[in-house]
ROLUMZA-175550 format. One line per field, with one value per residue (C-alpha): residue number from 1; x, y, z. Coordinates in Angstrom, 3 decimals, decimal comma. Example, Ala and Ser with C-alpha at 12.3 -4.5 7.8 and 13.67 -1.06 7.14 Angstrom:
BEGIN
k <- c(1:2)
u <- c(12,300:13,670)
v <- c(-4,500:-1,060)
w <- c(7,800:7,140)
//
This chain:
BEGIN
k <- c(1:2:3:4:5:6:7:8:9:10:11:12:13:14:15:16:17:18:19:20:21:22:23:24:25:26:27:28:29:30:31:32:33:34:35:36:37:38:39:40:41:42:43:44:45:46:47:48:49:50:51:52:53:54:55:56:57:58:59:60:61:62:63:64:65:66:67:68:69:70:71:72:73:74:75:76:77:78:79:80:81:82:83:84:85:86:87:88:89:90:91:92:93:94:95:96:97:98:99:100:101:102:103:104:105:106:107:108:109:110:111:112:113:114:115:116:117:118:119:120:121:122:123:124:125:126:127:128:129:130:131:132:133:134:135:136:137:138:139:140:141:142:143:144:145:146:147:148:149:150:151:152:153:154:155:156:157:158:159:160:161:162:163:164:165:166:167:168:169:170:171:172:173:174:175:176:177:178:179:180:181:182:183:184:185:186:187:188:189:190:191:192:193:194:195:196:197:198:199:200:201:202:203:204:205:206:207:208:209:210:211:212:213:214:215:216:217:218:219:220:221:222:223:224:225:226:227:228:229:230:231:232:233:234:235:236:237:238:239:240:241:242:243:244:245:246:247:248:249:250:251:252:253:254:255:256:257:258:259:260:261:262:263:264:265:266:267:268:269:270:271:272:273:274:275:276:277:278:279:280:281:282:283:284:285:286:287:288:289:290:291:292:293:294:295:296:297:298:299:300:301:302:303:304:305:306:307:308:309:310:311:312:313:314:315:316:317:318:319:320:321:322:323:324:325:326:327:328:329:330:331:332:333:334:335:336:337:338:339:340:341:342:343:344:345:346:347:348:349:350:351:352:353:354:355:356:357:358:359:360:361:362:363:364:365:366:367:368:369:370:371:372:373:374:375:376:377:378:379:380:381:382:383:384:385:386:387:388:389:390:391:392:393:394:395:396:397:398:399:400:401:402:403:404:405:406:407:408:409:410:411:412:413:414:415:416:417:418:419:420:421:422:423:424:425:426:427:428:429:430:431:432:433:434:435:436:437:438:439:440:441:442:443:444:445:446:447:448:449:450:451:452:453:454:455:456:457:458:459:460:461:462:463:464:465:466:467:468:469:470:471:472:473:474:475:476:477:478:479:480:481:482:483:484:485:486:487:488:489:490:491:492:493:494:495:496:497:498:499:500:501:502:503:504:505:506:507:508:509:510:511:512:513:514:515:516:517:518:519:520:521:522:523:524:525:526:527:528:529:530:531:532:533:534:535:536:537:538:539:540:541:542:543:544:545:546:547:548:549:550:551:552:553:554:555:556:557:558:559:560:561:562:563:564:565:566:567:568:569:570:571:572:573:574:575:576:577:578:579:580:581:582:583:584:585)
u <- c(-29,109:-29,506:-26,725:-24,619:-26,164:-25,424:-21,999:-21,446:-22,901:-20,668:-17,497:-19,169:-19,968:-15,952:-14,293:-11,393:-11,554:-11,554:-13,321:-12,245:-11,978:-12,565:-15,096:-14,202:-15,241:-14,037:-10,083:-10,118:-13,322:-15,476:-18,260:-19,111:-17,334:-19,357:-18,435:-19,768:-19,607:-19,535:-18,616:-17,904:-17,993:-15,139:-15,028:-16,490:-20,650:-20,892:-17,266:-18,086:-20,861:-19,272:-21,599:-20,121:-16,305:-17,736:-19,111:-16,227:-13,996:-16,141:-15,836:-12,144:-11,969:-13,789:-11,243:-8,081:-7,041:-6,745:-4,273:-7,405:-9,824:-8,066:-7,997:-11,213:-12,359:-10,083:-11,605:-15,055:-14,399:-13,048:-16,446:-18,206:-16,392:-19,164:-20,108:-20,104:-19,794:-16,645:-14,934:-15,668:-14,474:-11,392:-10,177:-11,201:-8,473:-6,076:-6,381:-6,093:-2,748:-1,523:-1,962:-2,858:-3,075:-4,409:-6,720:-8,261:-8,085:-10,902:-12,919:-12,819:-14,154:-16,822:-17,578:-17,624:-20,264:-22,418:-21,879:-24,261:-22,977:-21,993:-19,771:-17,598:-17,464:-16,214:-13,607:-12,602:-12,139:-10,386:-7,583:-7,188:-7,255:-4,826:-2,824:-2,274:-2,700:-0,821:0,629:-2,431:-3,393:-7,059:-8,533:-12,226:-14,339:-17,438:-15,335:-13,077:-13,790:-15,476:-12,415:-14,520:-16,693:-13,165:-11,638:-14,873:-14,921:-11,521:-12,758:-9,496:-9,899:-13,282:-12,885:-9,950:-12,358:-15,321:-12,636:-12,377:-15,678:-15,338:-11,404:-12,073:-10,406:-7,216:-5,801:-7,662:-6,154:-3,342:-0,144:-1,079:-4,543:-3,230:-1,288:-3,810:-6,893:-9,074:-8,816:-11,905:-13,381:-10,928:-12,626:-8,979:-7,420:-11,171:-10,373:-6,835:-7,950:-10,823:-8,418:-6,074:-8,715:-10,795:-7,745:-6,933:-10,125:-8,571:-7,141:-9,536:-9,877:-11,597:-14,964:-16,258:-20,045:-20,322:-18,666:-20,445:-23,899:-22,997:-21,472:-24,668:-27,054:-24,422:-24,632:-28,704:-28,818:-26,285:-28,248:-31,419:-30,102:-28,610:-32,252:-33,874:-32,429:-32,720:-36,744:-39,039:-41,443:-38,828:-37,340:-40,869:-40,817:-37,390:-38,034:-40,590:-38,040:-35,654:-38,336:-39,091:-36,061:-35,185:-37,557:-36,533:-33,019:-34,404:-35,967:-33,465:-30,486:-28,325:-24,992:-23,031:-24,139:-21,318:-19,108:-17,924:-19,581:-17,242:-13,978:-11,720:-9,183:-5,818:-3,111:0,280:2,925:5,641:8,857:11,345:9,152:10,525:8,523:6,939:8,438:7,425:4,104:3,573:1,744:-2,481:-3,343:-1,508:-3,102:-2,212:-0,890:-0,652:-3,421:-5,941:-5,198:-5,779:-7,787:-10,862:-10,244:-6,687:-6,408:-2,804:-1,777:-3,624:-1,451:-2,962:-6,250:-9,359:-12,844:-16,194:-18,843:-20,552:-17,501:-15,634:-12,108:-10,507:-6,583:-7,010:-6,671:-8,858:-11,743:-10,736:-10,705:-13,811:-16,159:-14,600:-17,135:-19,855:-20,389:-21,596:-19,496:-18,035:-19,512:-22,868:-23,881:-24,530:-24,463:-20,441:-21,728:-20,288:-16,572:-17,110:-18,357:-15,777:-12,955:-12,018:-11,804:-11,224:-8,416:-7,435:-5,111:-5,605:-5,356:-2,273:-0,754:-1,413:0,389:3,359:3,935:2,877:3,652:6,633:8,337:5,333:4,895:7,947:7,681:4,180:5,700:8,248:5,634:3,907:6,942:7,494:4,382:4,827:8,156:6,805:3,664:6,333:8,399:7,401:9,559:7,657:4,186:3,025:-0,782:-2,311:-5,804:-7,263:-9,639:-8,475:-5,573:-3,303:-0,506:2,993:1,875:-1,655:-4,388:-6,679:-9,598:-10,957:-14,167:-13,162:-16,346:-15,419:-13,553:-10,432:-9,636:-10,499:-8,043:-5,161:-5,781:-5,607:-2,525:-0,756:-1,401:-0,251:2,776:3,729:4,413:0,753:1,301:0,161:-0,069:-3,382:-3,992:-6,323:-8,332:-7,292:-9,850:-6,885:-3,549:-6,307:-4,601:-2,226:1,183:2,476:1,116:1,141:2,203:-0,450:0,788:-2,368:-2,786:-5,985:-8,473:-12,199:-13,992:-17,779:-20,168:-21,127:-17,266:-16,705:-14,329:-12,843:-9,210:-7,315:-4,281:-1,547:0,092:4,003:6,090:5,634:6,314:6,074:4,768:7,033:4,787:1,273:-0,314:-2,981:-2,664:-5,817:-8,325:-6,544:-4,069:-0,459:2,792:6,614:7,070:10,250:10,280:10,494:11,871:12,695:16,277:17,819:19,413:22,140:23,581:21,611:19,053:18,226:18,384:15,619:13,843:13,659:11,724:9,178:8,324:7,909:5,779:3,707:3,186:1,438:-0,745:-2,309:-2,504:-4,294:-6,810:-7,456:-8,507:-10,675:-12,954:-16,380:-16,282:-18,496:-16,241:-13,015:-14,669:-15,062:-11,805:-9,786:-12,157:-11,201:-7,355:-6,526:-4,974:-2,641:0,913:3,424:6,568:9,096:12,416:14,155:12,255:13,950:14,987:11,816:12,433:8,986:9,146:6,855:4,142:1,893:2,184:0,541:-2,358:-2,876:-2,862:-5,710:-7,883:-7,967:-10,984:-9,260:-10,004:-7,907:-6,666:-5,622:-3,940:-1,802:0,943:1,659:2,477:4,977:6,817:10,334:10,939:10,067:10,362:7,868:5,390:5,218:4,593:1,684:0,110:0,458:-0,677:-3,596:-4,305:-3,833:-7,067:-9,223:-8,630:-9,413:-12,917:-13,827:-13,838)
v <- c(19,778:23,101:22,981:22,851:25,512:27,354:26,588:27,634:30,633:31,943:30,649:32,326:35,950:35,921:34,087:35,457:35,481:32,498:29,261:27,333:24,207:21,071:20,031:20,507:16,675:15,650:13,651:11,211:12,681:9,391:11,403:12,246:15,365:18,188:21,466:23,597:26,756:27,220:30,498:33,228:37,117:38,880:40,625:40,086:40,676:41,683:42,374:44,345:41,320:40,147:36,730:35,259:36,096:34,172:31,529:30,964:30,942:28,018:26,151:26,556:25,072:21,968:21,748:21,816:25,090:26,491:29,828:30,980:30,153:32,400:34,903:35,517:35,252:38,198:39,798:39,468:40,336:43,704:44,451:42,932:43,705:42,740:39,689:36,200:33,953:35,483:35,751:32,356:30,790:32,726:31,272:27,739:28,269:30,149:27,109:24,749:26,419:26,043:29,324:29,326:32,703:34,305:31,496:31,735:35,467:35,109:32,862:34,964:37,886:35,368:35,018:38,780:39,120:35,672:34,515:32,176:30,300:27,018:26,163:29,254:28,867:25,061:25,601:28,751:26,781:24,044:26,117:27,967:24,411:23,364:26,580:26,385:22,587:21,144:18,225:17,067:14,649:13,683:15,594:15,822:19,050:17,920:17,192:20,035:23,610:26,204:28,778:31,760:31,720:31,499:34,802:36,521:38,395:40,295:43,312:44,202:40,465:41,261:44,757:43,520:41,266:44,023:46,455:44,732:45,083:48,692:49,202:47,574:44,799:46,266:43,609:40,731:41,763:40,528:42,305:43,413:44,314:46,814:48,187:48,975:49,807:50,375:47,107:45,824:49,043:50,318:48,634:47,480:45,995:44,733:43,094:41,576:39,918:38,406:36,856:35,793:34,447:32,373:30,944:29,493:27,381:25,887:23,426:20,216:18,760:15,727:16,799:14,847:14,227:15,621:18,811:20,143:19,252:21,441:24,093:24,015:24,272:27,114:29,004:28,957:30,733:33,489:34,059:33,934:36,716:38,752:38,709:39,604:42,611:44,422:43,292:43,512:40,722:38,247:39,194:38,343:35,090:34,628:35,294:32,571:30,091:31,034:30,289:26,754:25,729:26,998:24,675:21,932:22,314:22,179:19,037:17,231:18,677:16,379:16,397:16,157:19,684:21,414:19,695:21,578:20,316:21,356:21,080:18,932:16,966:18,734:17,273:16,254:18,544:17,727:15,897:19,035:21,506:20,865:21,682:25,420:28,216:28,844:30,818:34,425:36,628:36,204:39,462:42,005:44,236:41,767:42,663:42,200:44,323:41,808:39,348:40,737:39,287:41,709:41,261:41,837:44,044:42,172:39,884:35,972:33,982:29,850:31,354:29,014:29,584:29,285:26,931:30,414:31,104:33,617:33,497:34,576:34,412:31,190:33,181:36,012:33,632:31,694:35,675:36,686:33,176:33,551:36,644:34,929:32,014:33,911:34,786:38,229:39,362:37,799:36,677:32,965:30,764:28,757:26,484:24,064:25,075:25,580:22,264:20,455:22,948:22,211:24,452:24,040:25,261:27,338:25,332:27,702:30,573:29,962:28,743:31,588:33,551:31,275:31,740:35,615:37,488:35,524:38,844:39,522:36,295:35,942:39,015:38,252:34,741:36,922:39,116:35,751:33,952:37,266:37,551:33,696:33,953:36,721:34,941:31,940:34,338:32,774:35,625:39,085:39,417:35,875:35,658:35,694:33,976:35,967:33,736:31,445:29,850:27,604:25,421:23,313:19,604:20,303:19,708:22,565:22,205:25,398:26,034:28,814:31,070:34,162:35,319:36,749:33,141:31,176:33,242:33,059:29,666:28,874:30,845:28,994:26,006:27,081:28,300:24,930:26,177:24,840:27,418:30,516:32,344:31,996:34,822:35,823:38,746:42,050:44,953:47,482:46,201:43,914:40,617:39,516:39,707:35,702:33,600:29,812:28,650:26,182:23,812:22,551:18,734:18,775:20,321:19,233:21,793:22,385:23,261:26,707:27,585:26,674:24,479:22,471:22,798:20,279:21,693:21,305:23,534:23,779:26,983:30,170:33,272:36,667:39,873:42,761:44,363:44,059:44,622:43,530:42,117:41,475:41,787:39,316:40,331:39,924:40,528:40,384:37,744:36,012:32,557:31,399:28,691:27,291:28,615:25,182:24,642:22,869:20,990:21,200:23,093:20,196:17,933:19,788:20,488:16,216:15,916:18,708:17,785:13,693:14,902:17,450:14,960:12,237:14,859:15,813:11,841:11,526:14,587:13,664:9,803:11,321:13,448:11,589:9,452:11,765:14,583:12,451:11,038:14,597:15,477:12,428:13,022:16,420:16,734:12,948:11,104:12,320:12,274:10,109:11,543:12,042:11,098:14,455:17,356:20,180:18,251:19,645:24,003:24,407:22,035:18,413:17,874:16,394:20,196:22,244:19,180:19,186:23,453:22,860:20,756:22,851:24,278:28,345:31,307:32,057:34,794:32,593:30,686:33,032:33,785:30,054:30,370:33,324:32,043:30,911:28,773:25,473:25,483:28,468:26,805:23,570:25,360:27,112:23,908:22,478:25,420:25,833:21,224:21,823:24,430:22,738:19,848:21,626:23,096:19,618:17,844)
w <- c(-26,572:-24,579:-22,522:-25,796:-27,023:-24,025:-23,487:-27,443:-26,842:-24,040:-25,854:-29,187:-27,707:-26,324:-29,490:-31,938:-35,505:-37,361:-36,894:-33,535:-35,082:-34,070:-30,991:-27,476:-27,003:-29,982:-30,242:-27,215:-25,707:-26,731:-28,070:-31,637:-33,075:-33,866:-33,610:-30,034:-32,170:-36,225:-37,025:-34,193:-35,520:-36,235:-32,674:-29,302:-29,168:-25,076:-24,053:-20,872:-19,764:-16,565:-16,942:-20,098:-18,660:-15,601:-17,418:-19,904:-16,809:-15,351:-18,696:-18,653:-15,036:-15,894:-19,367:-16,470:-17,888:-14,605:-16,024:-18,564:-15,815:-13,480:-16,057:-17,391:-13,688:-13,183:-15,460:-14,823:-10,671:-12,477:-14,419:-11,031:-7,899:-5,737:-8,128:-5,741:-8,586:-10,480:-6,998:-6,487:-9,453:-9,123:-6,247:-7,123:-9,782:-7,309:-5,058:-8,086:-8,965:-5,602:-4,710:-1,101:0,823:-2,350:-2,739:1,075:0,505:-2,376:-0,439:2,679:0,531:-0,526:2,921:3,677:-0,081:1,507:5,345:4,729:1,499:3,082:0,278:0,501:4,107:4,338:1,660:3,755:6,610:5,074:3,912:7,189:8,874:6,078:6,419:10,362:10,683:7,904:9,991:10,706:7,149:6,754:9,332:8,846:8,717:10,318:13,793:13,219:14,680:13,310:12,333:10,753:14,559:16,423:14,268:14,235:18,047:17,097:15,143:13,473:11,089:10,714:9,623:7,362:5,644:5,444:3,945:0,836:-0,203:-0,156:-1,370:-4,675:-6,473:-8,228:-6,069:-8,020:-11,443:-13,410:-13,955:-17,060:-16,322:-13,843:-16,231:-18,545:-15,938:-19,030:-20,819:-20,304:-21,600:-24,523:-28,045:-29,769:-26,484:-25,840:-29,427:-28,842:-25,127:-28,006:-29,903:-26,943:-24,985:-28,376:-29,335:-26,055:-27,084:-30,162:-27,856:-27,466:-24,133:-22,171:-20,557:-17,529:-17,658:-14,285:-14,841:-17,894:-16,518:-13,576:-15,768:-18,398:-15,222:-13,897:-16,943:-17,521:-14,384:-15,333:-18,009:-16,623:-13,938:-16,970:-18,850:-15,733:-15,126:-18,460:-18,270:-15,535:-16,948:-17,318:-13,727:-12,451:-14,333:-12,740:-9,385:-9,521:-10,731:-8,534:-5,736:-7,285:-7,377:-3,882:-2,844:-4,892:-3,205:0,171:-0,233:-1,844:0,674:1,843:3,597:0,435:-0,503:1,488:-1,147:-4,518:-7,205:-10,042:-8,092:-9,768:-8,366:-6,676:-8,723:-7,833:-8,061:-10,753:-9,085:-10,183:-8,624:-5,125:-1,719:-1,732:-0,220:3,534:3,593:5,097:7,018:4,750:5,919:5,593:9,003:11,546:14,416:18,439:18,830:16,901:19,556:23,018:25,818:26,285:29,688:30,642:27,221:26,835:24,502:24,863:27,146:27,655:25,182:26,316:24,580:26,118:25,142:23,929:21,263:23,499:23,774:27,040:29,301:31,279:34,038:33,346:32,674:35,984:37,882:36,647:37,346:40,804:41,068:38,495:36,885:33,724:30,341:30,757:27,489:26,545:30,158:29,146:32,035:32,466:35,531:33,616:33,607:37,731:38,099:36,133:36,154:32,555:29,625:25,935:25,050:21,882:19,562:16,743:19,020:20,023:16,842:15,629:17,995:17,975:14,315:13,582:16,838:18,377:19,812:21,358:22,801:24,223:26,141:27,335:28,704:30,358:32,288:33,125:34,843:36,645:38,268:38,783:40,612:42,577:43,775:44,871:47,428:51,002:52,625:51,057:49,867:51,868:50,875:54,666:55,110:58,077:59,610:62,921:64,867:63,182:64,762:63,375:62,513:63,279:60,392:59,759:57,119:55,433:53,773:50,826:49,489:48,925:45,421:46,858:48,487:45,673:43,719:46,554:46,906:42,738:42,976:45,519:43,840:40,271:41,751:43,427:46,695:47,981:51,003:52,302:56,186:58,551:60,922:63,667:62,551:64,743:65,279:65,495:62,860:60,604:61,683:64,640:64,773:64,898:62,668:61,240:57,296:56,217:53,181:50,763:50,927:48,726:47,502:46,758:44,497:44,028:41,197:42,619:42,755:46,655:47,883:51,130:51,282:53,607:54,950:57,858:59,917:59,028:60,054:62,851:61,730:62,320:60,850:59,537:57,121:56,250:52,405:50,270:46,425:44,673:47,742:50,119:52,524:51,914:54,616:54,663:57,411:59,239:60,555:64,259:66,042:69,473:70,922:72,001:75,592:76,623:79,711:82,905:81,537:78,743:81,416:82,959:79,987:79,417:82,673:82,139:79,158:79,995:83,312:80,856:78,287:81,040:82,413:79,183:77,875:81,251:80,843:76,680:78,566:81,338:78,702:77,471:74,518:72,433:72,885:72,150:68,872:67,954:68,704:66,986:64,067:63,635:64,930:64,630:67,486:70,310:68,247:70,116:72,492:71,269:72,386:72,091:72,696:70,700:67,753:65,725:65,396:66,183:69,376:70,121:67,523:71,069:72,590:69,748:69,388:72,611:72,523:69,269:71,321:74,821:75,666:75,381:73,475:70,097:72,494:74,638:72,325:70,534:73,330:73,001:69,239:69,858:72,129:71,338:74,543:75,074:78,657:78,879:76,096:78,302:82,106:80,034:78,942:82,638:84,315:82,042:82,281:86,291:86,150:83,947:86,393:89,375:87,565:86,863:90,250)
//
């Protein structure tokens, strides 16, 4: 049996003094008792050979004697910092024991010695899932996201994984190894870890079939990598094996391979041990810094990642597709996220955040509602859309294009006041003086990032101060209204507006029914009287529909909107009905 022989070997070259007594599969193990090893020497034959510490450490694991495992891993990471293997097995122990964040340490260091070793990366990312997600029971790997990918665009992680390779492994050792740096290199202590270590073995355990095959087949190719490189002929013979058997695996791969095949069941804690102490900061380096928006260079605030693995502010990403549809760092197309105006959000992202920078946080969310609240104020900084005339109660659809409107009209909405100020355009000031607050009814969105926005006229106002935020135009405004009248002059007021009113229902009826399909299509229909005049601040809805749909130039238009009689507003309309009349006949 060569696997026997193997597996004596390793526990031979390491033993103590004495005879080890009786077989490792031997009372209980089912098989026939014979002894793995007969008589070890009197000390240890390779005691620097970072293989048979590796190997004994594997044999150990598949016993359940997770403490020695863990320790002669130790100790062959020390004679082999950059060894994958011994770093391996070590934290399969360290996550045996229950040790967590020193566990996902080791296998992120695997990670850093082999990116592509799929079996250090899916147990990797099952303890980070496991770590940040541990409310979530049975979630599987194959549907869950890739972590490594998600932490590997912020250069301060990535850096704290690449460090390690080059700091060293003091960190790996036991307490007592760091005391005594030269143990595995001083003869008499080399002698005492011998006898420590060989009669840990005198212990006989239950071996699974399972686990020693994949420990015998572990071991031949330790020792196979040891022989080849102390002779060139044998490495040549074992880079031909190593070739065979690479294509052997590839054949035969299947999707249980990602699985460990010596990992042995987690058990259950003991009932006096109680729940385990709240876990801390993994790495030691974080901070704010490590999770900034390349963008906005501030800490991530509603993180979202791209279908190309980039992880952006919500808003940022939003900001910069207004100006291309393209990912701000690698350029792939994000049509997608235009046309359907959803984005996948980053749980881990900001569970992260939440648990390891919650100062930070905080005062990000602070900036946030700041800007918010500021945006909201319908009094100072009023975003101003400088494009046409707008009246109270009329509807006015918009066709938005260009970046700086998409982002004042995302804005409005996030905010919740769904309103902003239309403008005409002025060659001399940049927009006119009086103006008209639309409010947002909908919006339909396109794939190419336009969109029709159906709005209605609400409020008058008036200028005080113009600005700009962000490339639109902004202005401290004050709202308008009719000055009400009293006695006589209401009296008089009732009959000019009932006489005004007929004379425009009568010139809306006289006009050809192309034009008034247009017209009701557009505007809608005539809105009724109504029975008191100045009960409405901004006057009748019928005078400022029937002031949309006159044939007069927005110049024309704009005294009308100023004005803050109702008396004056409705003479205008009738002297303006009274010559259209007289050009038509």
């Amino acid at each position: 049996m060569p696997g026997r022989k193997q597996q004596g070997w390793a526990v031979r070259a390491l033993g103590s003094e004495g005879a080890l007594g009786p077989s490792l599969l031997g009372e209980g193990g089912g098989g026939p008792e014979f002894p793995l090893v007969e008589s070890p020497p009197k000390r240890a034959t390779a005691p620097n050979d970072h293989l048979l510490y590796s190997n004994r450490s594997q044999i150990y694991f598949t016993l359940e004697s997770h403490e020695d495992a863990l320790h002669d891993a130790e100790i062959a990471c020390k004679l082999r910092p950059m060894g994958f293997k011994a770093h391996f097995r070590k934290a399969q122990a360290l996550a045996t024991l229950g040790k967590v964040e020193e566990a996902l340490r080791e296998f992120l260091y695997c990670v850093s010695l082999d990116g592509k070793n799929k079996r250090a990366r899916s147990e990797a990312q099952r303890l980070l899932l496991s770590f940040f997600s541990p409310s979530v029971p049975g979630h599987s790997q194959e549907h869950s996201p890739d972590i490594l990918k998600l932490l590997a665009p912020h250069p301060r992680l990535k850096e704290h994984v690449e460090s390690m390779t080059t700091e060293g492994t003091s960190h790996n050792l036991p307490k007592s190894s760091q005391e005594n740096p030269e143990l595995p290199h001083c003869s008499s202590q080399e002698e005492a870890a011998a006898r420590e270590n060989g009669s840990n073995l005198m212990n006989p355990a239950k071996v699974k079939a399972d686990g020693q095959q994949d420990n015998m087949k572990n071991q031949e190719e330790d020792e196979e990598e040891k022989q080849g490189a102390t002779s060139p002929k044998v490495a040549s013979i074992k880079t031909g094996k190593c070739q065979e058997k690479k294509r052997k695996h590839c054949q035969i791969e299947s999707p249980e391979d990602t699985e460990m095949p010596n990992k042995a069941s987690k058990q259950d804690p003991p009932a006096n041990q109680g729940s385990k102490p709240a876990l801390s900061i993994p790495l030691a380096s974080f901070d704010a810094s490590d999770l900034e928006c390349s963008l906005c260079m501030r800490l991530f605030y509603e993180p979202v990642t791209t279908p190309c693995g980039h992880t952006f502010c919500l808003k940022c990403l939003e900001r910069c597709l207004d100006h291309n549809a393209k990912c701000p760092l690698c350029k792939d197309g994000l049509s997608q996220c235009l046309a359907s105006r959803k984005y996948s959000k980053n749980v881990i992202m900001e569970e992260l955040i939440a648990k390891f920078l919650p100062e930070e946080l905080k005062e990000r969310r602070r900036v946030y509602e700041e800007e918010m609240e500021e945006l909201s104020n319908l009094n100072k900084n009023v975003p101003i859309f400088v494009c046409t005339m707008a009246y109270p109660t009329v509807p006015c659809p918009l066709h938005i294009f260009e970046p700086c409107y998409r982002l004042m009209i995302r804005r409005c909405i996030e905010t919740g006041t769904r309103q902003f100020g239309m403008c005409l355009g002025d060659p001399v000031k940049g927009f006119a003086e009086y103006g008209c607050i639309l409010e947002i009814r909908n919006v339909q969105f396109f794939a190419d990032g336009r969109s029709v926005v159906d709005s209605i006229g609400k409020r008058r106002f008036k200028v005080l101060h113009q600005g700009q935020r962000d490339g639109y135009n902004t202005a401290d405004i004050e709202y308008i209204e009719d000055q009400k009248v009293q006695g006589e002059d209401c009296a008089e007021l009732m009959g000019l507006h009932n006489c005004v009113y007929e004379q425009a229902s009568s010139w809306f009826h006289s006009l050809k029914s192309s034009l008034k399909n247009r017209i009701l299509n557009h505007f809608g229909p005539m809105p009724e009287k109504d029975a008191d005049p100045q009960i409405n601040p901004n006057g009748p809805a019928w005078c400022w529909w029937t002031l949309a749909v006159l044939p007069l130039e927005s110049r024309a238009q704009l005294p009308f909107l100023a004005m803050r009689s109702l008396k004056d507003r409705l003479n205008g309309i009738r002297r303006v009905l009274a010559f259209i009349s007289r050009n038509q006949n």
